[in-house]
C-alpha positions, 0 to 999 in steps of 0.5 A: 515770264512772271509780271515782273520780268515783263515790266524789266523787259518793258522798261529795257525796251524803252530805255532802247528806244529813248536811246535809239531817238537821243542818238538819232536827234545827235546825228540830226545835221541842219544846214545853215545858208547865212547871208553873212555871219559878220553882222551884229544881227547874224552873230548873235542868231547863230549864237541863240541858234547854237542854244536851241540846237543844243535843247533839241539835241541836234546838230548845225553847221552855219556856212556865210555866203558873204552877201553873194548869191552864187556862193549861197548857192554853192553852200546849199548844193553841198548841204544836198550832198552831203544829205543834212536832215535840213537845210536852212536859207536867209534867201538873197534872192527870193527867185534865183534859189529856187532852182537849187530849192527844188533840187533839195525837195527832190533829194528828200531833204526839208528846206525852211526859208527864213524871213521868205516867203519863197515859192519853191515847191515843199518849203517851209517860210519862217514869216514876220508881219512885214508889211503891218509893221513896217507900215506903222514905222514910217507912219510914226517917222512921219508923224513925228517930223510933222509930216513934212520934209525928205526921208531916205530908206536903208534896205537890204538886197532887191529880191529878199522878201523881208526887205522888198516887203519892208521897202514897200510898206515904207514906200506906200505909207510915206506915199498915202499917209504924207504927201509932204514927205518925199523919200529922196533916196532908197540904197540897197546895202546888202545888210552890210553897215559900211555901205549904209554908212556911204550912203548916208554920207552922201545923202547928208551932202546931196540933200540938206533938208533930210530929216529922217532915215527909216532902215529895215535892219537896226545895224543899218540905222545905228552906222546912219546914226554915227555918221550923222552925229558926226557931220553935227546932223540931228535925224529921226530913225525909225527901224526893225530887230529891237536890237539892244544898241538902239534902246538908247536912241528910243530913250532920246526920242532919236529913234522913234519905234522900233520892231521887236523881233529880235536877232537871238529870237530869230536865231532860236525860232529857226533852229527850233523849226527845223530840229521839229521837222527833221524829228518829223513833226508835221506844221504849216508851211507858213509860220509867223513870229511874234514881234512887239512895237518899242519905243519910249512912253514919253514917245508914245505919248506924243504919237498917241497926242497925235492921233497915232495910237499903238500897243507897245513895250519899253526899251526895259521890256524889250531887253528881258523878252528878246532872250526869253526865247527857250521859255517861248520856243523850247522843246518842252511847248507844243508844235503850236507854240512856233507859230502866231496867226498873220 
């Protein structure tokens, strides 16, 4: 065969190949465990999560355990059955899923747990600097409302390691940095809006002298927001997502800081993680995103006069990087660009 032949072969070949992976990537299923697929947060990283399945030429389906712990495991044991390329969780409790966890790992199957850190064997955890941000949050809640005064808490489920993480950064700042702060009342609500809207009913009622309410999810800080504009209440928040609804509140000054890691980010980032690992390409076990403090300059000015001083982003700025993820997280940037020093 003469030189040109040679490179038709190779071309053909290679042609082969590339179609042979482009199909193998189409028939890559990821499986995904949601919490729940109701809330504004969950809605919109499935719809981002949707996007980067569609970049890396993967599959997924989304299942919602609806905030049960038994139901979220029934979904994963059938993600094992049905042999996903990976199965994805929003662990509800951090300890009760490693039984189902470690069957995964056994059946050869990857499993990411978002938001956790979950001791589970082989799995990959999908992190945030929990503890550091949620840390600053309170301490600019309780700068702000002079550092006096009761707070109450909105968090999510006990044994999820975001909101234990966050519940206790909260907690321990309030504790050392404000001992005229009292936190009054701290209300699981399993990220579900209508149960942190009870609580805040009953806290207004129970405790007249509540100044601010800090939440580990922003959805749960906008129902407390309606409820206590409703009851003719003025309040502080201080929260986490960087969800677009709170901008107006930052603006005001109603919402003091807030951490970006944005729900469609967050929904990006975990699809591209695990499409990266069902293509084989090798990462730490811990990975850790990006986030961005935000808030207003006018805010900010008055915490720096106060002697707390921090980088952060506008409410404008924040609405342009939080659906900049395919330019951050997308298949054309290394495997280094899914992760971030702790």
């Amino acid at each position: 065969m003469d030189k040109l032949g040679l490179r038709k072969l190779g071309g053909v070949i290679a042609a082969l190949v590339l179609a042979a992976s482009s199909a193998e990537a189409a028939d890559t299923v990821l499986g995904l465990a949601a919490i729940d697929l109701q809330s504004s947060f969950f809605v919109r990283m499935k719809e981002a999560g949707d996007v980067a399945a569609k970049d890396y030429g993967v599959k997924t389906t989304w299942q919602s355990a609806d905030g049960s712990l038994e139901k979220q495991v029934g979904i994963i044991e059938n993600f094992i059955n049905q042999k996903v390329g990976v199965i994805l969780v929003d662990p509800l409790d951090k300890n009760a899923l490693i039984p189902v966890l470690k069957k995964a790992e056994v059946a050869g199957i990857a499993v990411v747990t978002m938001g956790n850190k979950v001791e589970a064997g082989d799995n990959y955890s999908t992190l945030y600097p929990d503890y550091q941000n949620m840390s600053l949050v309170a301490k600019a809640l309780g700068t702000m409302l002079g550092g006096e005064g009761e707070v109450a808490l909105l968090v999510g489920s006990r044994g999820n390691f975001v909101s234990d993480t966050r519940e206790k950064a909260f907690v321990d700042t309030m504790a050392k940095e404000f001992p005229k702060i009292k936190v009054v009342g701290i209300e699981p609500t399993v990220w579900d809006s209508s149960k942190a809207t009870d609580a805040v009913q009953t806290w207004l009622t129970t405790y007249p002298e509540l100044k601010g309410i800090g939440c580990i999810s922003d959805s749960l800080c906008l129902a407390a927001n309606a409820v206590s504009e409703g009851m003719g209440r003025k309040l502080l928040y201080g929260g986490y997502d960087g969800d677009e609804e709170m901008h107006p509140l930052l603006e005001a000054g109603t919402m003091v800081v807030d951490v970006l890691t944005g729900a469609y980010r967050v929904g990006y980032w975990n699809i591209a993680v695990a499409a990266r690992l069902a293509k084989g390409e090798k990462m730490a076990h811990d990975l850790y995103m990006p986030t961005y403090f935000v808030t207003s300059d006018a805010t900010a000015k008055a915490l720096a006069d106060k002697g707390v001083k921090f980088d952060y982003i506008t409410p404008a700025k924040a609405s342009v990087e939080v659906k900049n993820y395919t330019a951050q997280l997308g298949p054309t940037l290394p495997t280094s660009a899914m992760t971030v020093g702790k």
